[in-house]
ROBA-626243 format. One line per 2 residues: number of its first residue (from 1); their letters; for each residue y, z, x of N, C-alpha, C. Coordinates in nm, 2 decimals, always signed. Example, Ala and Ser with C-alpha at 12.3 -4.5 7.8 and 13.67 -1.06 7.14 Angstrom:
1	as	-0.57,+0.78,+1.32,-0.45,+0.78,+1.23,-0.33,+0.78,+1.32  -0.22,+0.71,+1.28,-0.11,+0.71,+1.37,+0.00,+0.79,+1.29
//
This chain:
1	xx	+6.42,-2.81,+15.42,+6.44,-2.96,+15.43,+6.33,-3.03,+15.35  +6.36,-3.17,+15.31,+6.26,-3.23,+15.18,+6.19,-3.30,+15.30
3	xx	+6.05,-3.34,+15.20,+5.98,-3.43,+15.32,+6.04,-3.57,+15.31  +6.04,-3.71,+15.40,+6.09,-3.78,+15.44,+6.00,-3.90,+15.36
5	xx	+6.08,-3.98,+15.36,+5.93,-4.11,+15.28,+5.99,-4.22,+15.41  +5.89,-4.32,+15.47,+5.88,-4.39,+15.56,+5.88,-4.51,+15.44
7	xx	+5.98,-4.62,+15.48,+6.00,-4.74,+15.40,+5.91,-4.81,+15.53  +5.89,-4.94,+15.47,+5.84,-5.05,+15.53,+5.95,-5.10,+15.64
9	xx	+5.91,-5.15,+15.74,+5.99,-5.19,+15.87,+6.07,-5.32,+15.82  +6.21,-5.37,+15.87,+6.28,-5.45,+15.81,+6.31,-5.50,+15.91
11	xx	+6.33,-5.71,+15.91,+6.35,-5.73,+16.08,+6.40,-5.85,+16.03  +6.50,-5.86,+16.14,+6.62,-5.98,+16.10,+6.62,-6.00,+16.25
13	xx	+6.68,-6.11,+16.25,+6.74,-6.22,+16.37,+6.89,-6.26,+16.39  +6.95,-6.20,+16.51,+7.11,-6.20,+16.52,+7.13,-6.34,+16.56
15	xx	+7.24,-6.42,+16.47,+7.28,-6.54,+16.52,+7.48,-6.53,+16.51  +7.46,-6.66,+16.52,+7.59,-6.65,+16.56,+7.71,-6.59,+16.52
17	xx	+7.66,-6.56,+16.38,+7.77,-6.55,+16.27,+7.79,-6.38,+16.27  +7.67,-6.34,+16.34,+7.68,-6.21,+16.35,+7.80,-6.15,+16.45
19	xx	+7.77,-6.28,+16.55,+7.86,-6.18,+16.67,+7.99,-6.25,+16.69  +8.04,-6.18,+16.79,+8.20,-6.19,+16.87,+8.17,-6.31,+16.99
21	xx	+8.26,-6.40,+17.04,+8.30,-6.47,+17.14,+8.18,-6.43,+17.24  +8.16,-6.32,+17.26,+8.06,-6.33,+17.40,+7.91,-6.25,+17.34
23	xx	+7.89,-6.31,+17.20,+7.72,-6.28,+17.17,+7.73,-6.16,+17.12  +7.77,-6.04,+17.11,+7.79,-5.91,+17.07,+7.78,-5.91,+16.95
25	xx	+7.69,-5.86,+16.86,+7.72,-5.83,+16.74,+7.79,-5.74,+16.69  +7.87,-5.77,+16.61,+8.04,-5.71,+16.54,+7.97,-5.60,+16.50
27	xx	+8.04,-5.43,+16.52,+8.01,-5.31,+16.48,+7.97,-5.32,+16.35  +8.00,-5.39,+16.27,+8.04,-5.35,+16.12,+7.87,-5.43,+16.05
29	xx	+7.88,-5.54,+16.11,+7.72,-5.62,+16.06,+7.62,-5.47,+16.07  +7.57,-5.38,+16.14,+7.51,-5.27,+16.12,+7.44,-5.26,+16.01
31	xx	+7.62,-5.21,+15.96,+7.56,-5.18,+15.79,+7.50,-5.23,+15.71  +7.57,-5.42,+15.71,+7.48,-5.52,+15.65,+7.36,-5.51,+15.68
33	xx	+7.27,-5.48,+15.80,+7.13,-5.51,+15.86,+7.07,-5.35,+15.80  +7.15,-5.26,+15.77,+7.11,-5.12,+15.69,+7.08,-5.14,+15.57
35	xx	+7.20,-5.21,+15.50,+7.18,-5.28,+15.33,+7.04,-5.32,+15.34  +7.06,-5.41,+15.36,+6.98,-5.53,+15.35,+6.80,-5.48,+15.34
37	xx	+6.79,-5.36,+15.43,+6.68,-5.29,+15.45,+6.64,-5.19,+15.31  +6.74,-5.13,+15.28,+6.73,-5.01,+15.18,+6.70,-5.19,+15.04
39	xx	+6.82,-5.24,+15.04,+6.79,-5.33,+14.90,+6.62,-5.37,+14.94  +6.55,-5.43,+15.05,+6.47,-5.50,+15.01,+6.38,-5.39,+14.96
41	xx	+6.35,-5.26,+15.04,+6.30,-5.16,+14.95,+6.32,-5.14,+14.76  +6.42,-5.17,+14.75,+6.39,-5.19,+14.62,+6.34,-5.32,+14.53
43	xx	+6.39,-5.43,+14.62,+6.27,-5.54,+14.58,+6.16,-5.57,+14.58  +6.10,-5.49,+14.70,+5.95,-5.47,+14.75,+5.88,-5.37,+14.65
45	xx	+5.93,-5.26,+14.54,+5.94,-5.17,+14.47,+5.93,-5.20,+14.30  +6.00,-5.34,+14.28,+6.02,-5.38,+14.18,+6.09,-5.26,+14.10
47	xx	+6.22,-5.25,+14.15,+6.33,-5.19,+14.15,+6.47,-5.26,+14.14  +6.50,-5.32,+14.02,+6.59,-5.41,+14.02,+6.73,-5.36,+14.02
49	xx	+6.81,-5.41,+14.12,+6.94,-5.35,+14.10,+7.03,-5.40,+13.97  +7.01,-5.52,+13.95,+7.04,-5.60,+13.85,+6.99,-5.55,+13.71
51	xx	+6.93,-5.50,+13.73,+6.84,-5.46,+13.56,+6.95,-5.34,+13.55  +6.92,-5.24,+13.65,+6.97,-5.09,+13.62,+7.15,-5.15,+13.57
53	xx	+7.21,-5.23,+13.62,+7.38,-5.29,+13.63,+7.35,-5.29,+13.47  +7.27,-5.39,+13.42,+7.27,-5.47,+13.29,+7.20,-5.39,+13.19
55	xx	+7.12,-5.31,+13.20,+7.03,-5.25,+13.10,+7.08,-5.13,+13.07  +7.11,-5.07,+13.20,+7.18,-4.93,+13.18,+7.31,-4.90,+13.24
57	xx	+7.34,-4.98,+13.24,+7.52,-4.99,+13.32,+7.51,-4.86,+13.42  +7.43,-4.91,+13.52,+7.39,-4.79,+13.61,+7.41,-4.84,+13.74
59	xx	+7.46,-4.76,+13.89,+7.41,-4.85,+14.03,+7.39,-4.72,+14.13  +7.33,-4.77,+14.24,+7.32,-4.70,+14.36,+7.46,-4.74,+14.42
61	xx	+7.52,-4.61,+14.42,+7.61,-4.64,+14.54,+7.61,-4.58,+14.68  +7.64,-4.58,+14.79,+7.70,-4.53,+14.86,+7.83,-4.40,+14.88
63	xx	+7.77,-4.33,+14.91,+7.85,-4.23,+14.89,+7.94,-4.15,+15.01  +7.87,-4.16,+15.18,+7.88,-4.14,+15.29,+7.82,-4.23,+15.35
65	xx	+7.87,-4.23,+15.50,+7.77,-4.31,+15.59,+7.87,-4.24,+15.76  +7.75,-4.21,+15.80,+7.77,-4.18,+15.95,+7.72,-4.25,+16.07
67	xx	+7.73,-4.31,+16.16,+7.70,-4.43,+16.20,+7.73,-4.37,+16.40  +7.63,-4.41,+16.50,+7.64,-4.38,+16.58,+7.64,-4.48,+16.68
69	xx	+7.68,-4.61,+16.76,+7.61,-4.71,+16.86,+7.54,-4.65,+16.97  +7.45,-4.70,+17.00,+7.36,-4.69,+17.12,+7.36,-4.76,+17.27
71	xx	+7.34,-4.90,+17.19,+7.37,-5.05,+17.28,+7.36,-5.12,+17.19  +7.45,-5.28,+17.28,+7.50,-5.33,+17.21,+7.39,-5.44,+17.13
73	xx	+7.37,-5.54,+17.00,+7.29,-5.64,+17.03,+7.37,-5.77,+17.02  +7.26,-5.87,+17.05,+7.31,-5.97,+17.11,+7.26,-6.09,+17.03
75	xx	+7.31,-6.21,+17.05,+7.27,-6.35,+16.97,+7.13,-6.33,+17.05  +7.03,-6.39,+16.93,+6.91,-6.43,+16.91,+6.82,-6.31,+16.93
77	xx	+6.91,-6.16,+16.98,+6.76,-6.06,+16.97,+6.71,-6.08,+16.81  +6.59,-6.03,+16.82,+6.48,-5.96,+16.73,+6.55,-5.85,+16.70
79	xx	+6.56,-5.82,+16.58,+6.59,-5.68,+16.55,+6.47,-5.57,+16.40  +6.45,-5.52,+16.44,+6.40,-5.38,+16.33,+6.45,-5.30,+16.31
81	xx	+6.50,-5.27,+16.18,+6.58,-5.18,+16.09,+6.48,-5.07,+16.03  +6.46,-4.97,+16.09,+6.31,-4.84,+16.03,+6.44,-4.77,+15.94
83	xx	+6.35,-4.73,+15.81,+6.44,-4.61,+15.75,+6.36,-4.56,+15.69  +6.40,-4.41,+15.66,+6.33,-4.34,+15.61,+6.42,-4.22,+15.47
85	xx	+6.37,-4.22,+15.44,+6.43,-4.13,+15.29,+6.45,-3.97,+15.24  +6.52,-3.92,+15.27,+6.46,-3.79,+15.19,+6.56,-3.77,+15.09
87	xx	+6.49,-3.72,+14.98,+6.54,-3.65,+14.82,+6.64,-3.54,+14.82  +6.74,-3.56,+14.84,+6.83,-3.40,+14.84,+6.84,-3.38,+14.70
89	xx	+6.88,-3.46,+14.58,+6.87,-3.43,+14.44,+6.81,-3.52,+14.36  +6.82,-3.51,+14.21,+6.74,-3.63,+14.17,+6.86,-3.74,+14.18
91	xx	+6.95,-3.67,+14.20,+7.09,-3.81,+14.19,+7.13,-3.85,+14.36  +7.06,-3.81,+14.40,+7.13,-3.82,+14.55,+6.98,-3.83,+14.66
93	xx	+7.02,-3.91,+14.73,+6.93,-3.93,+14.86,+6.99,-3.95,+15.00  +6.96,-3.93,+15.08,+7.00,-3.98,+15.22,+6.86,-4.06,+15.30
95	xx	+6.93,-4.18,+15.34,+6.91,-4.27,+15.43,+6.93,-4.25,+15.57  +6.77,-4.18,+15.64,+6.79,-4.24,+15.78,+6.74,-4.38,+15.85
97	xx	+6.83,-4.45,+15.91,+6.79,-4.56,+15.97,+6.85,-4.57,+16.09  +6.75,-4.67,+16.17,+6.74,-4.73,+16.29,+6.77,-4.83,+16.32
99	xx	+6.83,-4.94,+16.40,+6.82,-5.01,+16.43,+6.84,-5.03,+16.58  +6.64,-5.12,+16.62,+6.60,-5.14,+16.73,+6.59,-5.26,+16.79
101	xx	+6.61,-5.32,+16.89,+6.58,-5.44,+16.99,+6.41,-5.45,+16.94  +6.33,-5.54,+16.82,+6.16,-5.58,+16.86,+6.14,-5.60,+17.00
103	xx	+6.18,-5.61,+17.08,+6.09,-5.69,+17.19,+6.09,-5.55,+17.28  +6.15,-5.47,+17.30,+6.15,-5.36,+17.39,+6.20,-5.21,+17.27
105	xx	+6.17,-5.17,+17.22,+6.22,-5.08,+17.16,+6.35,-4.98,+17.16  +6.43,-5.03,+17.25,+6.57,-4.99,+17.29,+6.69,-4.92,+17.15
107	xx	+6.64,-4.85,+17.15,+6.79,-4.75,+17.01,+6.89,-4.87,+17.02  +6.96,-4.92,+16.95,+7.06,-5.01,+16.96,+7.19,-4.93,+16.86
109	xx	+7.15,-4.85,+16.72,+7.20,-4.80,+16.59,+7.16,-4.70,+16.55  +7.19,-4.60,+16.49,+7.15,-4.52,+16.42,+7.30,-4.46,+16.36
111	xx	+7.18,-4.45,+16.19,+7.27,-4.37,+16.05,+7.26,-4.33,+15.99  +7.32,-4.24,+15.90,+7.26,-4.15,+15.81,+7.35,-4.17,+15.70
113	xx	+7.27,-4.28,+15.60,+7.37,-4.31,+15.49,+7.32,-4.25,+15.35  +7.41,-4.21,+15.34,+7.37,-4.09,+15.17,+7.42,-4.19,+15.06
115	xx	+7.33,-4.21,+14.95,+7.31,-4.28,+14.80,+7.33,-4.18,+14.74  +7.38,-4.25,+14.63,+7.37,-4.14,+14.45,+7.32,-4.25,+14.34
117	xx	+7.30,-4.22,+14.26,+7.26,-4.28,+14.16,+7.36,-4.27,+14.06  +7.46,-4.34,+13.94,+7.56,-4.29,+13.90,+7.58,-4.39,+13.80
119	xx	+7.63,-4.33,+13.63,+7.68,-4.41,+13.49,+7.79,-4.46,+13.56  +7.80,-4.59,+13.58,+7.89,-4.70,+13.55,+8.04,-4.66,+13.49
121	xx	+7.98,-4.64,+13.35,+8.10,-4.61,+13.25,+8.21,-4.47,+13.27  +8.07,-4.38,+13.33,+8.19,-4.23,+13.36,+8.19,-4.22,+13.52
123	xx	+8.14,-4.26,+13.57,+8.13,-4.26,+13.70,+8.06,-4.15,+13.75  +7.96,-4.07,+13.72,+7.92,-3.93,+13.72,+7.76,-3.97,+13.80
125	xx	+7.71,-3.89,+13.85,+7.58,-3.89,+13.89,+7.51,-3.88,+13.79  +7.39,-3.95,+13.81,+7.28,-3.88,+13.66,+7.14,-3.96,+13.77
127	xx	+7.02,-3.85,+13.71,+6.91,-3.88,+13.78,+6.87,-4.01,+13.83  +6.82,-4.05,+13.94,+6.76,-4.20,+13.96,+6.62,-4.24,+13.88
129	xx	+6.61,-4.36,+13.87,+6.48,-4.35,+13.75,+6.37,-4.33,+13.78  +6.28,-4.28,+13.69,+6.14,-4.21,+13.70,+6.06,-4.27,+13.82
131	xx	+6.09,-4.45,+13.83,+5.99,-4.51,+13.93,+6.04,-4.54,+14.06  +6.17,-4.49,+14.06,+6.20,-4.48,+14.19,+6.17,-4.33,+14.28
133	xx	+6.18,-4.20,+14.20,+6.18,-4.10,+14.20,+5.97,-4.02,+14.25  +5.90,-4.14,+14.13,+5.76,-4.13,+14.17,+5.74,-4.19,+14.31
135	xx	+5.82,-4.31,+14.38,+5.74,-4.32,+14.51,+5.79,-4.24,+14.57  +5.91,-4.14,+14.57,+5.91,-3.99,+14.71,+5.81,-3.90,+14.65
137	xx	+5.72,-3.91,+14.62,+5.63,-3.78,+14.60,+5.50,-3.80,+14.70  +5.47,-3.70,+14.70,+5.36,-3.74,+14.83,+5.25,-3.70,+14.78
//
């Protein structure tokens, strides 16, 4: 197994739009609060997704995702989204993340979503770039 890289902690606030008639946040927002986590790591990284689209007709996609509920959250919790990285190829990574209640630490999510790095034009994997590749090294 590869070693793991620890991203910076990611933390959003559920409102209304998140949830269902009785406060529940909708199964599927998850993911959004998982995006949202992995992208800002690339913003925090100066890792533009936009550049790689336009410079090199390149994107991270999504390739898998396995997804587990815990408990449910609710309008107005605190939430923290922890994820962590490991390198299976230079074209491929998997994403573990969490998502936790801040105020009590309660598992609320957990998922394991696998990225590729991949040409636009042939649709093929090809390595992720040099400076994204330098922060998994330890």
């Amino acid at each position: 197994m590869n070693p793991r890289f620890k991203f910076k902690d990611f933390h959003c606030k559920v409102y209304v739009e998140d949830t269902d008639f009785q406060g529940v946040v909708y199964h599927a927002n998850y993911l959004k609060y998982f995006e949202r986590a992995r992208s800002q790591f690339l913003i925090d990284n100066n890792l533009s997704q936009i550049d790689a689209m336009s410079q090199g007709n390149e994107s991270y996609v999504v390739k898998s995702i396995n997804l587990s509920y815990h408990q449910p959250a609710v309008l107005e919790d605190d939430l923290t989204v922890t994820t962590e990285i490991e390198l299976i190829t230079k074209a491929r990574t998997k994403f573990f993340q969490s998502v936790l209640n801040s105020k009590n630490d309660t598992l609320i999510c957990m998922g394991e979503v696998e990225v590729c790095f991949i040409n636009n034009d042939s649709g093929k994997p090809k390595a992720f770039p040099l400076s994204f590749l330098n922060l998994l090294k330890n």
